[in-house]
Biopython code that builds the backbone (N, CA, C, O; Angstrom):
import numpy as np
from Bio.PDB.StructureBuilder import StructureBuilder

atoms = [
    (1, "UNK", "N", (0.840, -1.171, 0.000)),
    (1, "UNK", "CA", (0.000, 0.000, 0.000)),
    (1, "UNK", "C", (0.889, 1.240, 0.000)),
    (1, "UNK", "O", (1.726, 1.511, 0.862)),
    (2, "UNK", "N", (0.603, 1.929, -1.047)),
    (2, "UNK", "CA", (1.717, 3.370, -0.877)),
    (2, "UNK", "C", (0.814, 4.314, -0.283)),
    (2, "UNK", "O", (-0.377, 4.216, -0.576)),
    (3, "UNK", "N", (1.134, 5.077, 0.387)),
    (3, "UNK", "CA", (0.472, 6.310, 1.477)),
    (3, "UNK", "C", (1.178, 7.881, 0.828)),
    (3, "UNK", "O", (2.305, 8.256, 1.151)),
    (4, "UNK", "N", (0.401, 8.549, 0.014)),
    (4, "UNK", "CA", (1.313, 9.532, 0.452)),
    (4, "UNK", "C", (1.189, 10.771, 1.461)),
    (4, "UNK", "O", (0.153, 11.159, 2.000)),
    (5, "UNK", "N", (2.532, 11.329, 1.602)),
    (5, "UNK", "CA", (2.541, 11.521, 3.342)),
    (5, "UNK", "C", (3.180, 13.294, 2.844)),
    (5, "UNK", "O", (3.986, 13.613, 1.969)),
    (6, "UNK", "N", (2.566, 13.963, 3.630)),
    (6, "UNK", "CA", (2.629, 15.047, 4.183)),
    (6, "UNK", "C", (4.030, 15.328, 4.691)),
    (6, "UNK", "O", (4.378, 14.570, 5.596)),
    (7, "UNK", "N", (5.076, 16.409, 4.249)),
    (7, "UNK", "CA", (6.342, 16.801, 4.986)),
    (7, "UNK", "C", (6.248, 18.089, 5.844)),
    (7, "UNK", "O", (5.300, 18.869, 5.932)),
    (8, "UNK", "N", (7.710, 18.134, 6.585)),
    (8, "UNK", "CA", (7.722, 19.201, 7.317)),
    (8, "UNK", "C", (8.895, 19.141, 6.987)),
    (8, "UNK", "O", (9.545, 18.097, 7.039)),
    (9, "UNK", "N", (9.587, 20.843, 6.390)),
    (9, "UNK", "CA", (10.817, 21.013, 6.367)),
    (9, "UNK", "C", (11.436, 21.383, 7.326)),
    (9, "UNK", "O", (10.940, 22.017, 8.257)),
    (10, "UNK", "N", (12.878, 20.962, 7.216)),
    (10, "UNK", "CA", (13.693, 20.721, 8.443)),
    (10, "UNK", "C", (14.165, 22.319, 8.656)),
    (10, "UNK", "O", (13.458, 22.932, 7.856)),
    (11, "UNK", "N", (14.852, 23.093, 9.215)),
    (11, "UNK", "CA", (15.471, 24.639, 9.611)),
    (11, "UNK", "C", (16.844, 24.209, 9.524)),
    (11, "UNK", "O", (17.529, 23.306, 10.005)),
    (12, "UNK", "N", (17.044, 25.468, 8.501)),
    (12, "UNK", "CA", (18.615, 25.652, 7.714)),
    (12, "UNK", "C", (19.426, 26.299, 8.593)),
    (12, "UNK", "O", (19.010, 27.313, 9.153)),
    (13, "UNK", "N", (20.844, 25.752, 8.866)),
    (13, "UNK", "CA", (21.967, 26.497, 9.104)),
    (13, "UNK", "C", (22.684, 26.771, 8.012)),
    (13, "UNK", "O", (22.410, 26.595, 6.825)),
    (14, "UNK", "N", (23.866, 27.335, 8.658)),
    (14, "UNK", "CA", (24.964, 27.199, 7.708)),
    (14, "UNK", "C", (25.002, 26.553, 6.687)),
    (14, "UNK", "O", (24.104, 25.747, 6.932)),
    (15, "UNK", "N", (25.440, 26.241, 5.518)),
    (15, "UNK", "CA", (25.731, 25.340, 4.545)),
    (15, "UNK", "C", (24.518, 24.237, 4.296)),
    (15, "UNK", "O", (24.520, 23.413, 3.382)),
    (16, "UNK", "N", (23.514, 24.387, 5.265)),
    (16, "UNK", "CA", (22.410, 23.212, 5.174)),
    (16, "UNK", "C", (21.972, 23.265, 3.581)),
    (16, "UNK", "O", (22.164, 24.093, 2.690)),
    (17, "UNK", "N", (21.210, 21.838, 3.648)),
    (17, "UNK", "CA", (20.344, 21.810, 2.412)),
    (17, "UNK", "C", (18.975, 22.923, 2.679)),
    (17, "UNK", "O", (18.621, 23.492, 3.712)),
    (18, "UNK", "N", (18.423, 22.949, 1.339)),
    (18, "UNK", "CA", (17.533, 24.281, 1.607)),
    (18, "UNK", "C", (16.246, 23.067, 1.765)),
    (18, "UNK", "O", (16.103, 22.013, 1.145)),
    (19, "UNK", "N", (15.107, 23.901, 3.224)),
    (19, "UNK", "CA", (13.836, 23.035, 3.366)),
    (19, "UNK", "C", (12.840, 23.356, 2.351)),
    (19, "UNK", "O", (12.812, 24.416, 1.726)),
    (20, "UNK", "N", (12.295, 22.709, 2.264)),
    (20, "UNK", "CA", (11.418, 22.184, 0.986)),
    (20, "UNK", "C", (10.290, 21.809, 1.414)),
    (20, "UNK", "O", (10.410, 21.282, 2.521)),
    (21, "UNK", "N", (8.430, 21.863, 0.756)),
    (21, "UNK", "CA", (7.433, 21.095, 1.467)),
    (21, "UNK", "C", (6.958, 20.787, -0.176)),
    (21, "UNK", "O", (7.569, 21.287, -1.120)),
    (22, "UNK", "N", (6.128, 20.154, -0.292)),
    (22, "UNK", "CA", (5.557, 19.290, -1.110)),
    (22, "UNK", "C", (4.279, 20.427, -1.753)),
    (22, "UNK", "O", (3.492, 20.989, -0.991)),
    (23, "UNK", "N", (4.260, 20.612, -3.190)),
    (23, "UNK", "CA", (3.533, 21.868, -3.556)),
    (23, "UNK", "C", (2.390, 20.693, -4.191)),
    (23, "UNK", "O", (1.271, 20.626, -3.683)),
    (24, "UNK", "N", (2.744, 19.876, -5.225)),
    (24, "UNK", "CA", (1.875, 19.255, -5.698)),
    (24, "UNK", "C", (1.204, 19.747, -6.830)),
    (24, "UNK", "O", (1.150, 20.937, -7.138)),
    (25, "UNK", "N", (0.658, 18.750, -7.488)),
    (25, "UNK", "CA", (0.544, 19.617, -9.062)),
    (25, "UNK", "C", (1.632, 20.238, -10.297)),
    (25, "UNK", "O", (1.546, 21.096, -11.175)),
    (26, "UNK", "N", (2.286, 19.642, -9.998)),
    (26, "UNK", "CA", (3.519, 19.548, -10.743)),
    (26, "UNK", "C", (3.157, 18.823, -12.386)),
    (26, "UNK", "O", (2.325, 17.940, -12.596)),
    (27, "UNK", "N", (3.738, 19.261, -13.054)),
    (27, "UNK", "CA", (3.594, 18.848, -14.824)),
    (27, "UNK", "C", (4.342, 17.473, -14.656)),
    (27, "UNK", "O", (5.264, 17.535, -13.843)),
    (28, "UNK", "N", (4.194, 16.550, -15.100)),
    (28, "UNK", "CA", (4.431, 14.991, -15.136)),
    (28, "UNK", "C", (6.030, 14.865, -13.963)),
    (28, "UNK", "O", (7.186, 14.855, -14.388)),
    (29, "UNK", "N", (5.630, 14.786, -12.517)),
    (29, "UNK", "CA", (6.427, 14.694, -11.595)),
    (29, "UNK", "C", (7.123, 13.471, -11.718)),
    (29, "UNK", "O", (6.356, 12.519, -11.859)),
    (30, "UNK", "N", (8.658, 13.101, -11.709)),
    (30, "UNK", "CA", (9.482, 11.917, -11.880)),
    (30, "UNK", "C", (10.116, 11.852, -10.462)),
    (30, "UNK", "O", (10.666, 12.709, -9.771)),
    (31, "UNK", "N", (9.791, 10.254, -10.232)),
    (31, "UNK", "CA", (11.053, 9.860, -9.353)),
    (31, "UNK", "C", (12.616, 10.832, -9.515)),
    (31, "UNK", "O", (13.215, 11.223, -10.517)),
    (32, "UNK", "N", (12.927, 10.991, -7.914)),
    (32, "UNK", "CA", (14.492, 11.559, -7.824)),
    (32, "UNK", "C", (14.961, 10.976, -6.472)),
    (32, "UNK", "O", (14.479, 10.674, -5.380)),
    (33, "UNK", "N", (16.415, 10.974, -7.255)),
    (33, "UNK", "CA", (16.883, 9.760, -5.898)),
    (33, "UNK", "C", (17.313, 10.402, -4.842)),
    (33, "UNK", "O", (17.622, 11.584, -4.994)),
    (34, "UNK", "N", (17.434, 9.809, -3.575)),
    (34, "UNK", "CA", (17.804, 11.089, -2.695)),
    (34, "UNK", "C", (18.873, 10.408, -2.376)),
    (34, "UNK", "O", (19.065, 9.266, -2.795)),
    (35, "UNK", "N", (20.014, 11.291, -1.286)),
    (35, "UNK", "CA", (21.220, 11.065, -1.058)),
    (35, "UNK", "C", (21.499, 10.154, 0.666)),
    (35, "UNK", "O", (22.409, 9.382, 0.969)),
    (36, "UNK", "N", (20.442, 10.592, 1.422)),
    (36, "UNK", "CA", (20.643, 10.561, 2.626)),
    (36, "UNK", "C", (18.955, 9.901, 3.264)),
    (36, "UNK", "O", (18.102, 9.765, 2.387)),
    (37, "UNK", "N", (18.628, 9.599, 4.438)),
    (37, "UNK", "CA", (17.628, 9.414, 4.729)),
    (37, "UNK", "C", (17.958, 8.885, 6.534)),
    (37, "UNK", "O", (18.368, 7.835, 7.031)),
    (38, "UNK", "N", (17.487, 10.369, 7.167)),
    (38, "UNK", "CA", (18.262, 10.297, 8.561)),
    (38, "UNK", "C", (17.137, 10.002, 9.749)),
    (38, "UNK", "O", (16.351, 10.937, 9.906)),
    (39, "UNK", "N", (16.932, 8.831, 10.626)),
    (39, "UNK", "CA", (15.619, 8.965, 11.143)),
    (39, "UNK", "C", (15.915, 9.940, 12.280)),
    (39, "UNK", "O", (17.014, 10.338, 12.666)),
    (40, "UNK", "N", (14.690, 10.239, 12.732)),
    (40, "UNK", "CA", (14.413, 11.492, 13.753)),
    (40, "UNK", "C", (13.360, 11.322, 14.502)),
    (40, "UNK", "O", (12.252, 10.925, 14.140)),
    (41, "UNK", "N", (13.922, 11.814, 16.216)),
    (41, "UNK", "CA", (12.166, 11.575, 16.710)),
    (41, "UNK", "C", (12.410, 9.417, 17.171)),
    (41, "UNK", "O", (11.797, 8.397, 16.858)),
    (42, "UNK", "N", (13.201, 9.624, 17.721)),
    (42, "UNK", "CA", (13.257, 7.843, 18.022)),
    (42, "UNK", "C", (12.905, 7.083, 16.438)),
    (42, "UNK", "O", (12.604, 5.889, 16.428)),
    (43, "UNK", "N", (12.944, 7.551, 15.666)),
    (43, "UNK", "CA", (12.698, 6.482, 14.038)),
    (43, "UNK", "C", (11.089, 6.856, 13.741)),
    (43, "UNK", "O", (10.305, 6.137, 13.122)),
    (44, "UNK", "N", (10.793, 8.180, 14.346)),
    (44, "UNK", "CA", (9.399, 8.465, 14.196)),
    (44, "UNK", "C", (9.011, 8.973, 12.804)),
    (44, "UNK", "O", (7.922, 8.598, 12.368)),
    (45, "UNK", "N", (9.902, 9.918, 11.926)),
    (45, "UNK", "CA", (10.118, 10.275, 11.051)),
    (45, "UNK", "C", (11.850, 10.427, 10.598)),
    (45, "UNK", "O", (12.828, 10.285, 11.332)),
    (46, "UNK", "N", (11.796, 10.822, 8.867)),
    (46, "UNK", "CA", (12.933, 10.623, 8.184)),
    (46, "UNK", "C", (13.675, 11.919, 7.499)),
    (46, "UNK", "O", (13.052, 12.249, 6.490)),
    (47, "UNK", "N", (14.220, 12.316, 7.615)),
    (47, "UNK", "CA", (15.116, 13.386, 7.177)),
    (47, "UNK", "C", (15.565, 13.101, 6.132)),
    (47, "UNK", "O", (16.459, 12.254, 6.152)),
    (48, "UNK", "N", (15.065, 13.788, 4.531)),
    (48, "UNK", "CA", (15.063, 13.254, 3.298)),
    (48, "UNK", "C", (16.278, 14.665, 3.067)),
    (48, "UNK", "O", (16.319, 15.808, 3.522)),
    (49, "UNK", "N", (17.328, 13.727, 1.956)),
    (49, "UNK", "CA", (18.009, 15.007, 1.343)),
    (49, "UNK", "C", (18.579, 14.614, 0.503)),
    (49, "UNK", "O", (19.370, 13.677, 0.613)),
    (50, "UNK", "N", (18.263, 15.394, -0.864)),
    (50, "UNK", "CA", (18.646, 15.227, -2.034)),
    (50, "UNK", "C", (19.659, 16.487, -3.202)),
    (50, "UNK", "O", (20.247, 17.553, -3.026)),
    (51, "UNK", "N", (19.409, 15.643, -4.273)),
    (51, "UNK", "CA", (20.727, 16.794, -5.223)),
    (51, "UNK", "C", (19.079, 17.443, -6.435)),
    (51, "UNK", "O", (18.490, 16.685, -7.206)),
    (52, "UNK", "N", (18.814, 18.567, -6.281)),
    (52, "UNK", "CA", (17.910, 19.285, -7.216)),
    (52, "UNK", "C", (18.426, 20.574, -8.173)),
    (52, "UNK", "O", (19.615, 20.861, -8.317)),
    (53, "UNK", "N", (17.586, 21.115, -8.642)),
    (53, "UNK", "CA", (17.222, 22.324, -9.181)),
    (53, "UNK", "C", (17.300, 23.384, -8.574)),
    (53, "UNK", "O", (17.870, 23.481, -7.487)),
    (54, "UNK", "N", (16.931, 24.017, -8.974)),
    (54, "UNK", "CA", (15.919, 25.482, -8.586)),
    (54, "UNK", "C", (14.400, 25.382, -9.269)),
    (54, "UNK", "O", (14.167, 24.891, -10.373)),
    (55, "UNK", "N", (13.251, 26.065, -8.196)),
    (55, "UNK", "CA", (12.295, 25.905, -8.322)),
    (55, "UNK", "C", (11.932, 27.669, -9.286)),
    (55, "UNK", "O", (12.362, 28.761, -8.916)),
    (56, "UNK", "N", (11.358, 27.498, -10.092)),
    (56, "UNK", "CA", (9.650, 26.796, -10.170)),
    (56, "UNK", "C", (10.523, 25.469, -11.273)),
    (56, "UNK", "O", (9.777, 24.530, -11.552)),
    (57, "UNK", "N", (11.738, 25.394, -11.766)),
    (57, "UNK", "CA", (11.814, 24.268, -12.960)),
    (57, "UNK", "C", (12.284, 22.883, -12.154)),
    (57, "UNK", "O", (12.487, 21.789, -12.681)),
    (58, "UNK", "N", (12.400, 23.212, -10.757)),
    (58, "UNK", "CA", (12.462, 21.076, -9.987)),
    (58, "UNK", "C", (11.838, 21.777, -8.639)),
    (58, "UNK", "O", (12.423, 22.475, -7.811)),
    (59, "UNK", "N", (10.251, 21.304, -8.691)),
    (59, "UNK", "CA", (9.681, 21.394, -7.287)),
    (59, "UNK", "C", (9.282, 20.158, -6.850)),
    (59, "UNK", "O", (8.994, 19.247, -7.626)),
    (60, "UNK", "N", (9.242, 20.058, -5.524)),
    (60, "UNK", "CA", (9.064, 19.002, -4.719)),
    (60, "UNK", "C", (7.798, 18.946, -4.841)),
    (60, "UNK", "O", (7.150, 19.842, -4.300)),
    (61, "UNK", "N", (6.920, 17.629, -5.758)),
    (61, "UNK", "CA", (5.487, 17.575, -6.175)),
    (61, "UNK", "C", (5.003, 17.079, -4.251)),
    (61, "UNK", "O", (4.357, 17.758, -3.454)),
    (62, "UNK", "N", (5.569, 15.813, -4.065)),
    (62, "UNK", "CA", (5.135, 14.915, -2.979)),
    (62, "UNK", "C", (6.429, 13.946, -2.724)),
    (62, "UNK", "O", (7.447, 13.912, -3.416)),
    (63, "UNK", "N", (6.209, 13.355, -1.840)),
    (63, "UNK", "CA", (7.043, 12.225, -1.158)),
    (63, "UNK", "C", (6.010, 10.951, -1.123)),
    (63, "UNK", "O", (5.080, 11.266, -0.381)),
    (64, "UNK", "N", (5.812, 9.539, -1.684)),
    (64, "UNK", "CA", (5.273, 8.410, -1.641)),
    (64, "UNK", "C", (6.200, 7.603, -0.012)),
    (64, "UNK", "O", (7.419, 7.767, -0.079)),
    (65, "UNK", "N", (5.868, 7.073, 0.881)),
    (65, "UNK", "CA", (6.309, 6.533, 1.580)),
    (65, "UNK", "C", (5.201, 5.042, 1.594)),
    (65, "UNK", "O", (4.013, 5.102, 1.910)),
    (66, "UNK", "N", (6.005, 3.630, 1.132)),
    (66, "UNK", "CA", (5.368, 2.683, 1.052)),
    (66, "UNK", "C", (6.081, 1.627, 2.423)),
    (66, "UNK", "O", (7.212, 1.209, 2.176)),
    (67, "UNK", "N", (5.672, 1.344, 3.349)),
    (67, "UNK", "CA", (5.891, 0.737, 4.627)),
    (67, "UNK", "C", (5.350, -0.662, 4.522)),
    (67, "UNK", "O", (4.210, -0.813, 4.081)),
    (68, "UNK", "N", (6.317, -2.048, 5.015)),
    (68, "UNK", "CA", (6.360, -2.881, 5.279)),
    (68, "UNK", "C", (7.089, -3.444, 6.436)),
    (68, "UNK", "O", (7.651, -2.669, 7.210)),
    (69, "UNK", "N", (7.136, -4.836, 6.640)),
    (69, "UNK", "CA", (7.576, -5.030, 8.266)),
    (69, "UNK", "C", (8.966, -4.979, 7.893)),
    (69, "UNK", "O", (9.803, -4.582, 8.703)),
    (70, "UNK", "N", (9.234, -5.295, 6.900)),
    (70, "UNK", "CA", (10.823, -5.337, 6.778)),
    (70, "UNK", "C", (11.481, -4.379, 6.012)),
    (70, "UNK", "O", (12.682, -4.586, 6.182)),
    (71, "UNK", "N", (11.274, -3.160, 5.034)),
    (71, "UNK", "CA", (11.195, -2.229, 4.719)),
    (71, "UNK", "C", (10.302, -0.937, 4.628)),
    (71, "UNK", "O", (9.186, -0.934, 4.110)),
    (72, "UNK", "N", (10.865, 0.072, 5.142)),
    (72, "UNK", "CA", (10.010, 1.022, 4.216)),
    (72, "UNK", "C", (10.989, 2.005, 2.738)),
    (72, "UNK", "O", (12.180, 2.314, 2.708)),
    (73, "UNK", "N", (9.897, 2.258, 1.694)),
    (73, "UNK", "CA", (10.354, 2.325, 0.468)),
    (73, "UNK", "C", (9.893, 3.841, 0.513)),
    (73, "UNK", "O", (8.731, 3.990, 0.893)),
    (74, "UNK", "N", (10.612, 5.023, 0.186)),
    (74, "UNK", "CA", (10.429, 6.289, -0.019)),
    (74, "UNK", "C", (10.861, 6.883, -1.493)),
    (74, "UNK", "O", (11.872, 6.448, -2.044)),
    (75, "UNK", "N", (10.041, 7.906, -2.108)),
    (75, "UNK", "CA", (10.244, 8.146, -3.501)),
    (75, "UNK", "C", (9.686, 9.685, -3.098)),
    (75, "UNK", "O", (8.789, 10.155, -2.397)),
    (76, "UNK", "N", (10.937, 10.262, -4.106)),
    (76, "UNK", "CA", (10.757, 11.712, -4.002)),
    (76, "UNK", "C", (10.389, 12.050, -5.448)),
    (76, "UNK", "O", (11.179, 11.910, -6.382)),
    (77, "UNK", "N", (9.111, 12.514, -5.574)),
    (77, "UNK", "CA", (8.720, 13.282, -6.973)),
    (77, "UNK", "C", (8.950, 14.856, -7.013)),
    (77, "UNK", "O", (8.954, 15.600, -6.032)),
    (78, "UNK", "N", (9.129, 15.195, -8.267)),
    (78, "UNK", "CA", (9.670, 16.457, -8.622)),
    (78, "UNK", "C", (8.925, 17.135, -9.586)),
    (78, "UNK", "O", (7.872, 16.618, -9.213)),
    (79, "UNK", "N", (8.622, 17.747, -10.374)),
    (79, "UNK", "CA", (8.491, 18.293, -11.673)),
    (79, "UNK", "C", (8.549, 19.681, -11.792)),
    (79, "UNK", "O", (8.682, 20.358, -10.773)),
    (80, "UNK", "N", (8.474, 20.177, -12.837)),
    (80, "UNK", "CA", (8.230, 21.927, -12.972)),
    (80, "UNK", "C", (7.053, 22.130, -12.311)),
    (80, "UNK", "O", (6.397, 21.202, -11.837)),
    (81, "UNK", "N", (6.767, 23.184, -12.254)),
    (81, "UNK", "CA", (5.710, 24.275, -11.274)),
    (81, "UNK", "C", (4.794, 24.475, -12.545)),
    (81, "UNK", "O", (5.229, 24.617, -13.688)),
    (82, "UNK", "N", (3.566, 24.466, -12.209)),
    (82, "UNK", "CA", (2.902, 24.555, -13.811)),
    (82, "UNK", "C", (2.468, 26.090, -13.916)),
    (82, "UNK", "O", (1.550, 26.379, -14.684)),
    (83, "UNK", "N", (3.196, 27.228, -13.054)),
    (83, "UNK", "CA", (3.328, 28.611, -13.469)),
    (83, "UNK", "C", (5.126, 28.614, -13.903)),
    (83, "UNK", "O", (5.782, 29.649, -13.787)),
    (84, "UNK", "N", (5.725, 27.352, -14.384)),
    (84, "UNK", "CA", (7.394, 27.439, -15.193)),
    (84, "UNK", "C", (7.205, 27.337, -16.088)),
    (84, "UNK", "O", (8.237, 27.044, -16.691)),
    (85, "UNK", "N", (5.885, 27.438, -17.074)),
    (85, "UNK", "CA", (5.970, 27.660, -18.592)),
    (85, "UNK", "C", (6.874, 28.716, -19.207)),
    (85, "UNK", "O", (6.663, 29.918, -19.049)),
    (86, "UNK", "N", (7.662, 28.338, -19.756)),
    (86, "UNK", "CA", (8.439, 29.933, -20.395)),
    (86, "UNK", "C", (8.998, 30.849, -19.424)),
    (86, "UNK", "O", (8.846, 32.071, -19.425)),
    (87, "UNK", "N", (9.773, 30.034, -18.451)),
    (87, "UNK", "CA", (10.342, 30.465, -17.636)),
    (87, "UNK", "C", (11.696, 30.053, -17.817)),
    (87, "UNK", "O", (12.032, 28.931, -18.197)),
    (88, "UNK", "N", (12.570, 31.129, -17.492)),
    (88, "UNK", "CA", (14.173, 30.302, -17.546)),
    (88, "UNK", "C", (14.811, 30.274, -16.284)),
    (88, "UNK", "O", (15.014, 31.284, -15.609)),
    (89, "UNK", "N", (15.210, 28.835, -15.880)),
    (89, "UNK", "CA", (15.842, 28.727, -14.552)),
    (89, "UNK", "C", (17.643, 28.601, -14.958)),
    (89, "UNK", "O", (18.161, 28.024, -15.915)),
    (90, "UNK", "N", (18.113, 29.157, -14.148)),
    (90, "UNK", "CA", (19.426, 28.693, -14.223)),
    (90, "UNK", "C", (20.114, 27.038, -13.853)),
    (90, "UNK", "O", (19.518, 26.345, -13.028)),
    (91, "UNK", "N", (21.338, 26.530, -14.505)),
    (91, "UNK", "CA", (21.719, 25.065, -14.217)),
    (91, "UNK", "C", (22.658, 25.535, -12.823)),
    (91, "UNK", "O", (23.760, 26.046, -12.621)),
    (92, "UNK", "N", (21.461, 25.011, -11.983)),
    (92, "UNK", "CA", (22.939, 24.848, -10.223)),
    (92, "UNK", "C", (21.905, 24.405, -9.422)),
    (92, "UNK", "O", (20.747, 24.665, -9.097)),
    (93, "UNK", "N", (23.096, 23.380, -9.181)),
    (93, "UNK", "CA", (22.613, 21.916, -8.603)),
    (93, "UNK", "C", (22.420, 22.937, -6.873)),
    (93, "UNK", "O", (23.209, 23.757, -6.403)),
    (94, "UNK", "N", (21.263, 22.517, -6.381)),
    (94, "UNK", "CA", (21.074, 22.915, -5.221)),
    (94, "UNK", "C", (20.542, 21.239, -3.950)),
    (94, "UNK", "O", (20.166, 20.167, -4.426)),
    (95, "UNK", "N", (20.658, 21.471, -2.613)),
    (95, "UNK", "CA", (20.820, 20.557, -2.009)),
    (95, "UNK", "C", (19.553, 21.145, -1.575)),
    (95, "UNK", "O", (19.272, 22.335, -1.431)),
    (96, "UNK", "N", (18.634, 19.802, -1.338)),
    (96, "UNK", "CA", (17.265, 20.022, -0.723)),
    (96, "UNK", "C", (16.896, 18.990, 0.622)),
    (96, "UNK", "O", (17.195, 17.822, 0.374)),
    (97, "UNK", "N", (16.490, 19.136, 1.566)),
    (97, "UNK", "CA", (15.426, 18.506, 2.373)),
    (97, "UNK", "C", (14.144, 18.815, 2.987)),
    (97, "UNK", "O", (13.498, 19.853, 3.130)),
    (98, "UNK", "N", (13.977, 17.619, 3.302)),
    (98, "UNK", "CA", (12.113, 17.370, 3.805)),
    (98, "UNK", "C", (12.181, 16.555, 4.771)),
    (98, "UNK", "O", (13.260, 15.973, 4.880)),
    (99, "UNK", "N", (11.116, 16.233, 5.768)),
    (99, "UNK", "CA", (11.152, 15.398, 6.615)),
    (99, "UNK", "C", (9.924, 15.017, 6.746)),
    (99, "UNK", "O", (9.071, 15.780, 7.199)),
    (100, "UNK", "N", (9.603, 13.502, 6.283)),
    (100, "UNK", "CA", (8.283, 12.440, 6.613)),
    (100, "UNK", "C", (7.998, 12.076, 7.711)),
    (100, "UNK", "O", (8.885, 12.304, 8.533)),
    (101, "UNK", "N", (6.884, 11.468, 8.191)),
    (101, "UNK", "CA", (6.428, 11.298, 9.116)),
    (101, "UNK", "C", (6.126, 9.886, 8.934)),
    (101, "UNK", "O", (5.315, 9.756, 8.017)),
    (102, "UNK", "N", (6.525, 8.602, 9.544)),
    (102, "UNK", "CA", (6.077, 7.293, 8.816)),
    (102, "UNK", "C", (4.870, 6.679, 10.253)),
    (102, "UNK", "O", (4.727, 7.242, 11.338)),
    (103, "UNK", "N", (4.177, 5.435, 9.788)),
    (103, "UNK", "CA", (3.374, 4.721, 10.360)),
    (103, "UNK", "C", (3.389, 4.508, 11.406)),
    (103, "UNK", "O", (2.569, 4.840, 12.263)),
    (104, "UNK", "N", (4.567, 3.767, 11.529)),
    (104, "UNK", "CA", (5.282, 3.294, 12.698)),
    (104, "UNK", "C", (6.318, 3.490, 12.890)),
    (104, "UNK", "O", (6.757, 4.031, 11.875)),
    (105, "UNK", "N", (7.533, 3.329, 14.047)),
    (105, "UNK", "CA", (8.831, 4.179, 13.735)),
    (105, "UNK", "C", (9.598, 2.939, 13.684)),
    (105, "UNK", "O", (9.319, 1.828, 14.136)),
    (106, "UNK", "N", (10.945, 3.479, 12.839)),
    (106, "UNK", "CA", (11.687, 2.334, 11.779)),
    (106, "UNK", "C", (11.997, 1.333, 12.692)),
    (106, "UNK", "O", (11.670, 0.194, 12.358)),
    (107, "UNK", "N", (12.493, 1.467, 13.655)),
    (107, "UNK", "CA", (13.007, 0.325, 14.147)),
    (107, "UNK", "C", (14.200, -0.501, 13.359)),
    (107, "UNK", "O", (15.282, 0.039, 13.131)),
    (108, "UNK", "N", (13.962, -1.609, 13.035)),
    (108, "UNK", "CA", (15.221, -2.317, 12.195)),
    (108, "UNK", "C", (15.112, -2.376, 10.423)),
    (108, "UNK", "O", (15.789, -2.825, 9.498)),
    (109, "UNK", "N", (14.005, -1.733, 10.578)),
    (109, "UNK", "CA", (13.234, -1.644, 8.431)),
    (109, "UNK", "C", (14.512, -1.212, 8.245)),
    (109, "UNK", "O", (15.222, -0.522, 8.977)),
    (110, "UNK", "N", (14.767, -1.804, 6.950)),
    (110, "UNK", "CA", (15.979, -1.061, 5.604)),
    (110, "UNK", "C", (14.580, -0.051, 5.345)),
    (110, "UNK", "O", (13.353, -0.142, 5.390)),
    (111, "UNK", "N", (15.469, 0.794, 5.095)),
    (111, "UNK", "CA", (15.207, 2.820, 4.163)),
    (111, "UNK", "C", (15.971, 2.347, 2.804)),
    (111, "UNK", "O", (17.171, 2.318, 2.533)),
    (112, "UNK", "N", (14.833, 1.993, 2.066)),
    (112, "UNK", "CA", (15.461, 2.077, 0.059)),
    (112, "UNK", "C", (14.626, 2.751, -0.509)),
    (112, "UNK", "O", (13.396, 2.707, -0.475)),
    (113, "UNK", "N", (15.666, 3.704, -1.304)),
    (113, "UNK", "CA", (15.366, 4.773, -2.167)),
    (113, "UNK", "C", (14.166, 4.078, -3.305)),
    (113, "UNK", "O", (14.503, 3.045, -3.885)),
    (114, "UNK", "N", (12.890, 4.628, -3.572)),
    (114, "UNK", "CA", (11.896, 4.044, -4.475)),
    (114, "UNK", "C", (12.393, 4.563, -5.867)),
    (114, "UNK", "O", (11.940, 4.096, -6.911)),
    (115, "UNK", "N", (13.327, 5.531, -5.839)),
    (115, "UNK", "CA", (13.529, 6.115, -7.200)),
    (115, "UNK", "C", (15.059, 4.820, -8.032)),
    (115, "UNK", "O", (15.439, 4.701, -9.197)),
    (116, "UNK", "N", (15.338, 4.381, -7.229)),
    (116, "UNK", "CA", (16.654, 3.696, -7.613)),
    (116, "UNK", "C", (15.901, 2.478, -8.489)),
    (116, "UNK", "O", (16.575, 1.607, -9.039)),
]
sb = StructureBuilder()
sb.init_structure("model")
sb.init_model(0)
sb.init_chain("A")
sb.init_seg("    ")
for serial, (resi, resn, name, xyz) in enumerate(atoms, 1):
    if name == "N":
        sb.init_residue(resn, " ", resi, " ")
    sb.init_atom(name, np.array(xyz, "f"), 0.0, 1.0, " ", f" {name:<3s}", serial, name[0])
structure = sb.get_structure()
């Protein structure tokens, strides 16, 4: 059963990745793989962080979080902003996170990337 789940972005320091929430409605949103996936909160939720864009041309559509006893499977969708028609973004790779909220907390589940 895939759930999709509601984020809360994490608060930037220094050098942090920039926080991000889930806009949705995105023009044909694709799997993107993320780099990291840190639990938080006793394994209550996951600290997602990935390699993107700049928005409105790579926004964070949603996060799919699919939970089983022995994994849970997370997939980060992306697409343009459907006010990036005829818009020009510049190429620089920017560092993003989000943070999910899962079912139950991880405990011993493997965290695999759904986009891989």
């Amino acid at each position: 059963m895939t759930q999709t789940v509601t984020t809360t972005p994490s608060i930037p320091g220094p050098g942090s990745p920039q926080p991000v929430e889930p806009k949705g409605d995105t023009i044909d949103p694709r799997p993107v793989p993320w780099i990291s996936a840190t639990p938080e909160a006793g394994g209550e939720r996951l600290r997602l962080v990935w390699w993107s864009g700049v928005e409105p041309c790579r926004t964070l559509d949603r996060v799919e979080v699919d939970e089983s006893a022995a994994e849970v499977k997370v997939t980060i969708y992306e697409g343009p902003a459907r006010d990036a028609q005829n818009v020009a973004c510049i190429e620089i790779a920017v560092q993003k996170t989000t943070t999910v909220t899962l079912k139950a907390p991880l405990g011993d589940r493997k965290v695999v990337d759904g986009a891989s």
